[in-house]
ROLO-721843 format. One line per field, with one value per residue (C-alpha): x, z, y; residue number from 1; residue in one letter. Coordinates in pm, 1 decimal, m for minus. Example, Ala and Ser with C-alpha at 12.3 -4.5 7.8 and 13.67 -1.06 7.14 Angstrom:
x = (1230.0/1367.0)
z = (780.0/714.0)
y = (m450.0/m106.0)
resi = (1/2)
resn = (A/S)
***
This chain:
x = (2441.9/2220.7/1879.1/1671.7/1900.1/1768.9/1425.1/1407.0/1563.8/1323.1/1024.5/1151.9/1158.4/827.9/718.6/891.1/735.2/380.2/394.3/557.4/222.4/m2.5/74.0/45.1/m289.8/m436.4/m347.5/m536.2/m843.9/m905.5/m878.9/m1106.7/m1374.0/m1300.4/m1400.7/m1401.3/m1039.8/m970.6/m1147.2/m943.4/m582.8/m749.0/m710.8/m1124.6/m1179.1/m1047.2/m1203.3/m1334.5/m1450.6/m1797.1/m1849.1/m1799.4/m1591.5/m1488.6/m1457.4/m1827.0/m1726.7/m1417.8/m1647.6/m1862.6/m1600.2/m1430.9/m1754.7/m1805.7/m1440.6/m1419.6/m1777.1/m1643.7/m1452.3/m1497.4/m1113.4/m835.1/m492.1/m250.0/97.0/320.3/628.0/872.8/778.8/1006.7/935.6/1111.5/1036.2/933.3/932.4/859.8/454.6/452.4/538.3/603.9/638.0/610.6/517.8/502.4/243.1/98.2/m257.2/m474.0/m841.1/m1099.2/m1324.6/m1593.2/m1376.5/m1012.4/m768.8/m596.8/m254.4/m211.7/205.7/182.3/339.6/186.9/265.0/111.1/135.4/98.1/56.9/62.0/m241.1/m276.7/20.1/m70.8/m16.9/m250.2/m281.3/m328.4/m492.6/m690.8/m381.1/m283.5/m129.1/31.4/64.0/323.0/76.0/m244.8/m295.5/m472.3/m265.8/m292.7/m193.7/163.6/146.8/237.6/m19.0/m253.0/m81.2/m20.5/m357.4/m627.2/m832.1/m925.7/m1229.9/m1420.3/m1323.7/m1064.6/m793.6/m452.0/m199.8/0.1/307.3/292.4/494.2/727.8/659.2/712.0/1057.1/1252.2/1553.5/1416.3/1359.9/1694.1/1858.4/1725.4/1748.4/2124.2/2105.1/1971.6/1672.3/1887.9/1989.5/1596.1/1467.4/1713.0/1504.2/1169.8/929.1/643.5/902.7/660.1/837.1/826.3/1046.1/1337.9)
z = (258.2/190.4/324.8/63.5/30.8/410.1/336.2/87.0/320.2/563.4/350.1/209.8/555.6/629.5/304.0/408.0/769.8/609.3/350.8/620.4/822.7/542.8/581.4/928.1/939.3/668.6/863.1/1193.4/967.5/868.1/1158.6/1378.2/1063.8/1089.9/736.4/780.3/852.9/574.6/326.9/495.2/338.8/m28.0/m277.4/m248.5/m632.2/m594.8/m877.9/m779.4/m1111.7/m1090.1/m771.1/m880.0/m807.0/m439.5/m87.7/m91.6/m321.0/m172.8/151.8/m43.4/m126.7/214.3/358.6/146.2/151.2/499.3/590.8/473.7/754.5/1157.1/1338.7/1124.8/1212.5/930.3/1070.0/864.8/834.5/579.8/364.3/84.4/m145.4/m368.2/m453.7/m833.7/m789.5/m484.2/m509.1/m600.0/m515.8/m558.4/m252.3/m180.3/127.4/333.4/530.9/737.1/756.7/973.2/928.9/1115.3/866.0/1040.1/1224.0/991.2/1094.1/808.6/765.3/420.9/365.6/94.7/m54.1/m147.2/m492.5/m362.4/m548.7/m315.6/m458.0/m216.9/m274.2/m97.9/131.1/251.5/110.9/16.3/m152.8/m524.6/m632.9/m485.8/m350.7/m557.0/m384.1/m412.4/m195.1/m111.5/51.7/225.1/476.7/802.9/1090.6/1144.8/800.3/614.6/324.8/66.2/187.3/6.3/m265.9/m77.2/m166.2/90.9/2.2/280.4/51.8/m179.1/m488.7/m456.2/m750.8/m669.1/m967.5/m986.6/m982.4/m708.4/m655.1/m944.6/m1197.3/m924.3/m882.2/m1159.8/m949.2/m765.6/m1080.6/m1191.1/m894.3/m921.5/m1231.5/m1174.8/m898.5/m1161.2/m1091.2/m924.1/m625.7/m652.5/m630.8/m282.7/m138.9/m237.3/m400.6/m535.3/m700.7/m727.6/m1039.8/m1411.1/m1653.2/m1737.5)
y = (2870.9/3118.4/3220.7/3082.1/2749.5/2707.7/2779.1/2546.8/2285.0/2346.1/2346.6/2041.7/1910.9/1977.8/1816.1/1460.7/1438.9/1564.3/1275.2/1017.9/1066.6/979.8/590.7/614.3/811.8/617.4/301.9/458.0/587.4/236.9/50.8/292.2/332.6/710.0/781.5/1116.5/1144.2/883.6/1128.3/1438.1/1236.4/1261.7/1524.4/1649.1/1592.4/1202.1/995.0/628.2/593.9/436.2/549.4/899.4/1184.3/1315.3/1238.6/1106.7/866.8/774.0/715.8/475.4/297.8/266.3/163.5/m151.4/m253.9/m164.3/m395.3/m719.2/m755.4/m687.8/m580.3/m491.4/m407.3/m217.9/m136.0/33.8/m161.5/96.6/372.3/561.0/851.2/1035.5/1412.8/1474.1/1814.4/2043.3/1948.4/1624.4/1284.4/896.1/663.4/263.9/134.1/m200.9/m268.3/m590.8/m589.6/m792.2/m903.2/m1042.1/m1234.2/m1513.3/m1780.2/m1647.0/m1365.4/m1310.1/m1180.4/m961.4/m840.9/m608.2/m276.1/25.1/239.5/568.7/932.3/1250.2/1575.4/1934.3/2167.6/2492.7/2400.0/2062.5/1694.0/1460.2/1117.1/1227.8/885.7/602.1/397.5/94.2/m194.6/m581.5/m858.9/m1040.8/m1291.0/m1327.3/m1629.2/m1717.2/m1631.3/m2047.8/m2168.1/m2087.2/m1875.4/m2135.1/m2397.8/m2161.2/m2079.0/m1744.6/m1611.1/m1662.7/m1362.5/m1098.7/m984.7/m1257.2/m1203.2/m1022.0/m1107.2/m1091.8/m1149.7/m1453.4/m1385.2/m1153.3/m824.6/m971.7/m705.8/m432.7/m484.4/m623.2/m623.7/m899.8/m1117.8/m1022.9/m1137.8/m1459.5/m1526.4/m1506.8/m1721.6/m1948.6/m2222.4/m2487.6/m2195.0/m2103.9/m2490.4/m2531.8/m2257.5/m2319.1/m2539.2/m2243.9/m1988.5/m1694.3/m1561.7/m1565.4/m1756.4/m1607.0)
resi = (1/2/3/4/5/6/7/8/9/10/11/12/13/14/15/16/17/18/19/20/21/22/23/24/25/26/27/28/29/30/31/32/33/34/35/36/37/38/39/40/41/42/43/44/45/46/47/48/49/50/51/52/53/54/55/56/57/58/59/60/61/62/63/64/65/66/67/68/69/70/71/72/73/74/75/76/77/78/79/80/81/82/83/84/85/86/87/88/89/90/91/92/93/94/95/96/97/98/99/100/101/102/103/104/105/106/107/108/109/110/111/112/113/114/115/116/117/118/119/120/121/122/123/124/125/126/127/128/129/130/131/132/133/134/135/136/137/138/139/140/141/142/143/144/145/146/147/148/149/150/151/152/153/154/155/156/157/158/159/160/161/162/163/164/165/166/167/168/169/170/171/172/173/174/175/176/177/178/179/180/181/182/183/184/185/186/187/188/189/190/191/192/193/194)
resn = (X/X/X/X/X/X/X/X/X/X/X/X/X/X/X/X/X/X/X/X/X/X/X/X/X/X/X/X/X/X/X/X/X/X/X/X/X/X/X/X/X/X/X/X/X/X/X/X/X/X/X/X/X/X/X/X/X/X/X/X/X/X/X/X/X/X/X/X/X/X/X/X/X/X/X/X/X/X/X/X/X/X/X/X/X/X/X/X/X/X/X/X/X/X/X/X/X/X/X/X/X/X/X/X/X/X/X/X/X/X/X/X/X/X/X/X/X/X/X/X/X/X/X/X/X/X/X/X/X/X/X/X/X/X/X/X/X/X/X/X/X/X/X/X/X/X/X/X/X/X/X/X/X/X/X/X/X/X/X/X/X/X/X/X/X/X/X/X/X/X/X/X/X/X/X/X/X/X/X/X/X/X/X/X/X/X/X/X/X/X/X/X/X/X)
***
């Protein structure tokens, strides 16, 4: 192996424990209101489209989301990512999150579709992060007796079927179980015809 296969293993290295911390720090930033380090995991010209441009917008934003609840919780459950090239990359990530609302904690399972890009050496998120649920419910109450959508932030719209259209091989699984298999198993499928 030569020198500069090894240096490209190592930077490559480097590159996957950088962009394995941004869940975690993200996750950490939220919970403690540390906007500032949220801001510091953003590319600096982030676009929050009405809010504007930048980690000032960004902060706007995280302060309203951030306000409609008191204690939160977001543990980081699995994270993948796959290199596009040697600045750039694509990554999904699970992630329970918990919310104090008035008298409801709510439990939120959801994944994570997050881009990262690497400018002047170090990786960032390259877009506002875009997420699914699987389900949000009170920690009291089971997911289905809400139609697994008791929303952490009013208003919030989650899209029935959820997580479906993320990953088709999930839908095509069960659609060869067929709906007889599916119907044994549960009485809300949470997936389209076939």
């Amino acid at each position: 192996m030569s020198n500069a296969d090894i240096l490209r293993r190592l930077e490559r290295m480097e590159a996957s424990i950088a962009i394995q911390q941004l869940p975690s720090r993200y996750a950490m930033a939220v919970d403690s209101r540390n906007l500032d380090d949220l801001a510091d995991l953003y590319v600096d010209d982030i676009d929050f489209g009405q809010l504007g441009k930048g980690r000032d917008a960004l902060k706007a934003y995280f302060t309203a989301a951030t306000s409609v609840f008191y204690r939160s919780i977001h543990q980081i459950m699995g994270h993948k990512f796959d290199f596009i090239d040697d600045d750039n990359a694509v990554g999904q990530v699970y992630c329970r999150a918990d919310h104090e609302r008035g008298d409801t904690w709510i439990v939120a399972q959801m994944c994570y579709f997050d881009k990262y890009v690497r400018r002047d050496g170090k990786w960032y998120f390259a877009d506002k992060r875009d997420f699914d649920f699987y389900y949000c419910a009170d920690s009291l109450e089971h997911p289905q007796d809400v139609g697994f959508q008791r929303f952490v932030v009013p208003g919030m719209k989650l899209d029935v079927p959820m997580m479906v259209d993320r990953f088709p091989s999930w839908q095509a699984f069960w659609d060869a179980q067929g709906a007889e298999a599916v119907a044994k198993l549960t009485a809300q499928p949470r997936s389209k015809p076939a």
